[in-house]
C-alpha positions, -999 to 999 in steps of 0.1 A, spaced: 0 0 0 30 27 9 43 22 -26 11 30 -42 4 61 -18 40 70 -25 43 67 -60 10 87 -65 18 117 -39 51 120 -52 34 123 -89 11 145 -85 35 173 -71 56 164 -100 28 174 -125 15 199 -97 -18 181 -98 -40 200 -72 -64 165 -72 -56 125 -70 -90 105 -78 -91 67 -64 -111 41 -82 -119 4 -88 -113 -22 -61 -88 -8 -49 -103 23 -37 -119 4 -18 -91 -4 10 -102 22 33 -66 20 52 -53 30 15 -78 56 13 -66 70 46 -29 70 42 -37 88 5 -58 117 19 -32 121 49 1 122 26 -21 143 0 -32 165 22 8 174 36 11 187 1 -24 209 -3 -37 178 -30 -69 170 -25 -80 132 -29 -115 119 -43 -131 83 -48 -163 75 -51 -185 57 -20 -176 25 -12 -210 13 -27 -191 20 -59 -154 8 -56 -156 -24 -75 -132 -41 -96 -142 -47 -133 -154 -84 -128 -189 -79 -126 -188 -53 -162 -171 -80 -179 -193 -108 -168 -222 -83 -175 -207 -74 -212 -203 -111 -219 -236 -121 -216 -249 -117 -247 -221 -132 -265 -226 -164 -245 -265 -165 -248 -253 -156 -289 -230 -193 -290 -203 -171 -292 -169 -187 -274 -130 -179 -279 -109 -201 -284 -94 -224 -252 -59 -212 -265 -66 -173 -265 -43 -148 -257 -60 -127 -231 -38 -96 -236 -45 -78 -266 -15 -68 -293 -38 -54 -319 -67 -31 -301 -101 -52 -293 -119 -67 -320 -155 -84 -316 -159 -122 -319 
């Protein structure tokens, strides 16, 4: 967590960011949420994230998005690559 906090204080005042906005799962570690505002707020940067209600990871948006392509009969590959080279194409 002290990386993350560090790297992203130490960034901000580098681009003289007056703001730092948390999202996804992870803003949802409220000890990391915490630590951010605290070390932020040493430097006058203000830090956002939305309420925990909506600090998710991406799971459920994918399983949400996929849907229809399964209902639709339409399945990758066993052997595909996961991480896209070429931009994102449609089965």
């Amino acid at each position: 967590m002290e990386p993350l906090v560090e790297k992203s204080v130490r960034k901000a005042r580098e681009l003289q960011l007056k703001n730092i906005l948390v999202a996804g799962g992870v803003a949802a570690n409220s000890a990391l949420r915490t630590s951010l505002k605290e070390r932020a707020a040493k430097y006058g940067i203000s830090v956002y994230s939305p309420s925990l209600q909506l600090c998710m990871d991406n799971a459920a948006m994918v399983a949400a998005a996929a849907i229809p392509k399964f209902k639709a009969g339409l399945f990758a590959e066993l052997d595909v690559n996961a991480f896209s080279t070429k931009g994102t194409k449609l089965l």
